[in-house]
N, C-alpha and C positions, 0 to 999 in steps of 0.2 A: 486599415490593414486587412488585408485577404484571410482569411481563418480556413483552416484546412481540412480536407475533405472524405471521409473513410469510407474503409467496407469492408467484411467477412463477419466468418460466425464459430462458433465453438462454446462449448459447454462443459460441467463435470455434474456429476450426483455422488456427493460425499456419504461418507458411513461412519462408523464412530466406531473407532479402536479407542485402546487402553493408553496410557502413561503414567510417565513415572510423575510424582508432584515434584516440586519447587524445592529449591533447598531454603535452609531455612535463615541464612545468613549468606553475606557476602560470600564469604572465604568457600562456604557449604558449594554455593554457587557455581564459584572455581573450580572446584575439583570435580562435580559431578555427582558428588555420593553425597549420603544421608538422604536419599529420596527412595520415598513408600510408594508402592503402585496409589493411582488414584484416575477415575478415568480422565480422557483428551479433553472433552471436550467438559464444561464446566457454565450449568445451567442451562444451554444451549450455546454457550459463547463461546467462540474462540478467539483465545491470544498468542501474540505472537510478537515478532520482529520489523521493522525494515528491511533488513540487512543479515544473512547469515555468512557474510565472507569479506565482511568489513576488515582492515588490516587492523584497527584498533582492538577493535573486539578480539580477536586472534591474537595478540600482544598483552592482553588484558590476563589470561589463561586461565579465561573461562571453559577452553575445550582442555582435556586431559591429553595424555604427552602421547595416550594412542591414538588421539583422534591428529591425525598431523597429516592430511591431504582432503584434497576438497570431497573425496568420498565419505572419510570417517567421519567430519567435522557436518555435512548436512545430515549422517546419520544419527549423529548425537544429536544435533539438535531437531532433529525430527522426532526424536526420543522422548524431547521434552515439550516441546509446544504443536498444536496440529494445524500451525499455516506461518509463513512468512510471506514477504513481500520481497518480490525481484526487483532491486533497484536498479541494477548493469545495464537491463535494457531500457532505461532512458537516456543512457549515455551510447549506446550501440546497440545496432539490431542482433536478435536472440539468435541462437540456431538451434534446428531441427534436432543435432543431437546431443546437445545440453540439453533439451528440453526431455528426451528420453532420458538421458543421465538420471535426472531430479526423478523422475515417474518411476525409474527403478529405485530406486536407495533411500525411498521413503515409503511409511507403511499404508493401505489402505486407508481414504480417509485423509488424508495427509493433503491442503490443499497450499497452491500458489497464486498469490497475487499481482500480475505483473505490468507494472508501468511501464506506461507507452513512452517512444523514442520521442525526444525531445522535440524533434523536427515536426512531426505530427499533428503537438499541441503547440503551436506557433512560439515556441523558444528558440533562440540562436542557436544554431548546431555547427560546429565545426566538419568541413569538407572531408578530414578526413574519418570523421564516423559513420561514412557511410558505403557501402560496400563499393572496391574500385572503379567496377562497370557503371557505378552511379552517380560517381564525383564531377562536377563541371569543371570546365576547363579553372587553372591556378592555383595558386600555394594550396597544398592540401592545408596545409595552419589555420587559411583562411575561416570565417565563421560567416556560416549563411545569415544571411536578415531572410524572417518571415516572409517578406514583401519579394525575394528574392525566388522563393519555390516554386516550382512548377506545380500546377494540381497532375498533371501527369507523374509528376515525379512523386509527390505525397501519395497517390496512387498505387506505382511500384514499390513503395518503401512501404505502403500499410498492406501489401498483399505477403510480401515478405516476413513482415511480423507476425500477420496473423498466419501465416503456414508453416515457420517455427513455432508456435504454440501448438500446433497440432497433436502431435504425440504425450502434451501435458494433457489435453482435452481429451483424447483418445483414452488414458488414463482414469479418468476423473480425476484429475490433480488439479485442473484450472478454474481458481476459486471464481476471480473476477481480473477485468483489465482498469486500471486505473487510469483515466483524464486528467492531469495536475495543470490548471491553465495558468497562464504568468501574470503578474499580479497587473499588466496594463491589459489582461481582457477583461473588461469591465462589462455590466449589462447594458448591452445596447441592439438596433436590430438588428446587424450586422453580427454581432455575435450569437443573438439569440438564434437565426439562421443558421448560425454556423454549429450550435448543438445539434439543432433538430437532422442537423443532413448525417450526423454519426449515428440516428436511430435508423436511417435509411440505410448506411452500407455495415451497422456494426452485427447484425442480423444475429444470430444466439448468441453469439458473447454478451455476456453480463458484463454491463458497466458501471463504473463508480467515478463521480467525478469531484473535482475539490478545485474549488474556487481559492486565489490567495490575494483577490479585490476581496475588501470587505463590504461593497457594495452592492454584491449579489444576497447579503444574508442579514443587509440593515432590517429592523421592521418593517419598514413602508415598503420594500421590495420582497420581502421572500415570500409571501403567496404567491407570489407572482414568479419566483425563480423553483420554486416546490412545483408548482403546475405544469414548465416548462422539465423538469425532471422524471414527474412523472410521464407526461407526453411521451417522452426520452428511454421509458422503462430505466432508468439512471440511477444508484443508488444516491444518494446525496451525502456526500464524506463531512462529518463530524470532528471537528478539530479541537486541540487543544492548545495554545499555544501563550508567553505572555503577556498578561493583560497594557492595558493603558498605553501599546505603542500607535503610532501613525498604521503598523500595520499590522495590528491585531487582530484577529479572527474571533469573532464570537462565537463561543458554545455550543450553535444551534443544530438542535438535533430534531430531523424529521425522516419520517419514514417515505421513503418517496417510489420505492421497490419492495414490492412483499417480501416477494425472495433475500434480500439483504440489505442488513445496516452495515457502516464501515463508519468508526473513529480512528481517526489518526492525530497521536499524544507525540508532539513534535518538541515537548521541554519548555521550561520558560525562561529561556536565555532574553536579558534585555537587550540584545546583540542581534536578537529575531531580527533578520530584513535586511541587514547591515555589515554584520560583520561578517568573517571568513564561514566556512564550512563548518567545521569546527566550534566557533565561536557561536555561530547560530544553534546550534542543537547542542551544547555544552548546558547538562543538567542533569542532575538527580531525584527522579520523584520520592516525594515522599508521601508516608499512607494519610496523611492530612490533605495533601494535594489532591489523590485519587479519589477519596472517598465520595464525595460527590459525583465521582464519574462513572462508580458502581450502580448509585441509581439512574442516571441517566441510560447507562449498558442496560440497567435490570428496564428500563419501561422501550427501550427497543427491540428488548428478546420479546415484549410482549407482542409485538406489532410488525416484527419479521422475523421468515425463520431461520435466518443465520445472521448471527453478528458477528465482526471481525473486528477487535479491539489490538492495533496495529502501535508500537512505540518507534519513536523516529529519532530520538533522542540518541542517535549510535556515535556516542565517543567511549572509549573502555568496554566495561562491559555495564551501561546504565541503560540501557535499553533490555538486555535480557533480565537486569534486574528486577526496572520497572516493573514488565513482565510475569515475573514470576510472583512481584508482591501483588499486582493486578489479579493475579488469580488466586491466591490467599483469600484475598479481599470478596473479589463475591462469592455470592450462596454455592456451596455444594451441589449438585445434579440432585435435583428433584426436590430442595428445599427453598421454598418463595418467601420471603422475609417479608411480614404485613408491610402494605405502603403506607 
């Protein structure tokens, strides 16, 4: 299969504003209140969301009754965590002035991480996600195969995306761009090729990529896929997901970018890989679950300087939950707990 071929650049330089802490309980959660100032960011780490305009989450009512449009609602929750991840744009290209939207209505500091369109990282994309002037001839319904794209056309659609990010980058808002490969891109040369050419056209954009083959990160392979990342200037995304299925992601966490770690805590639904939307990311962590995950966080804050500890788990509100017990859970800013 053809693997697809990029370019552009864009940057932020984050700062560190104040927020409010976590609540302390569900219900706390919901409403918004019982939260004491405490700063954003927490030990160096930042946590966060997949998803801040999830319909679940919004239904859940975790935003309060004045946050009731897409303005109030990323301002609340910019209020409380300092990054989320843009998931829309894996399903459709961004635009330019959504992306100023987000850069106004969140504070200094306040960064976004945004997944690349589906089409880019060789998944099936539906004709009509993509902009009119770009669609091939029949059924808009239809769904492109990888084997189907043009590099001309991966071309135009990656020039696209990256200059709707602009104005987030312009900002400093633009954490990192995220690679999510499908679980049949496996390590092979053809695909190892097909990394190294995104270091050739991704130029200052910061990337982060996450493998959902677990055989990019078996033992016998990840020197080998860590070196290939680092090559890549790439962050290497840290997963959590399931243990003991067919398609289980191990733990592993390397630093493979100075500049940034990225975990992404996807739930342990046994449904991982299989079942619906929903079904796959239907879970609630618990601080038994995490705890382990705090040391893993705490020995990547030592060895990059920004972490992004991302929950993906968004059915209700368990992903903000996660979240907020995620940051409970580690040290305080400026207290290192002996290893």
């Amino acid at each position: 299969m053809e693997q697809p071929a990029l370019f552009e650049p864009e940057r932020p330089e984050p700062a560190r504003p104040e927020r409010e802490s976590p609540a302390r309980g569900p219900r706390a959660a919901r409403s918004g209140q019982d939260r004491s100032p405490q700063p954003l960011w927490t030990a160096g780490t930042r946590v966060g969301t997949c998803s801040w305009t999830d319909p679940a989450l919004v239904a859940a009512g975790w935003y309060p009754p004045a946050a009731r449009d897409p303005e109030g609602r990323l301002r609340h929750y910019a209020a409380r965590f300092p990054v989320v991840e843009v998931d829309s744009t894996y399903y459709a290209l961004p635009s330019a002035r959504n992306s100023a939207l987000w850069a106004e209505r969140t504070p200094p500091g306040f960064l976004f991480d945004v997944k690349v369109f589906s089409l880019l990282t060789g998944h099936p994309t539906r004709v009509s996600a993509l902009p009119a002037d770009l669609r091939p001839p029949g059924p808009p319904g239809r769904v492109l195969r990888p084997d189907e794209v043009s590099a001309e056309l991966r071309r135009e659609v990656w020039q696209r995306f990256t200059a709707a990010l602009a104005p987030l980058a312009d900002a400093g808002r633009l954490g990192s761009v995220l690679l999510q490969f499908p679980p049949w891109f496996g390590p092979a040369d053809d695909t190892r090729a097909a990394l190294l050419r995104w270091r050739e056209r991704a130029g200052a954009l910061r990337l982060a990529v996450e493998f959902r083959d677990p055989a990019w990160l078996r033992p016998d392979a990840f020197p080998r896929t860590a070196a290939l990342l680092r090559d890549l200037g790439a962050a290497c995304v840290a997963v959590d997901t399931a243990p003991g299925l067919p398609s289980s992601l191990p733990p592993v966490t390397a630093v493979t970018c100075p500049a940034l770690a990225v975990v992404r805590l996807h739930g342990r639904s046994r449904l991982w890989g299989t079942g619906s939307k929903e079904d796959r990311f239907r879970h609630r962590y618990t601080a038994a679950e995490l705890r382990p995950w705090v040391g893993r966080v705490r020995e990547l804050a030592d060895r990059a300087a920004d972490v992004h500890v991302l929950f993906n788990n968004c059915c209700g509100d368990a992903a903000v939950s996660g979240a907020e017990l995620m940051t409970r859970l580690l040290p305080a800013p400026g207290a290192r707990p002996p290893h």
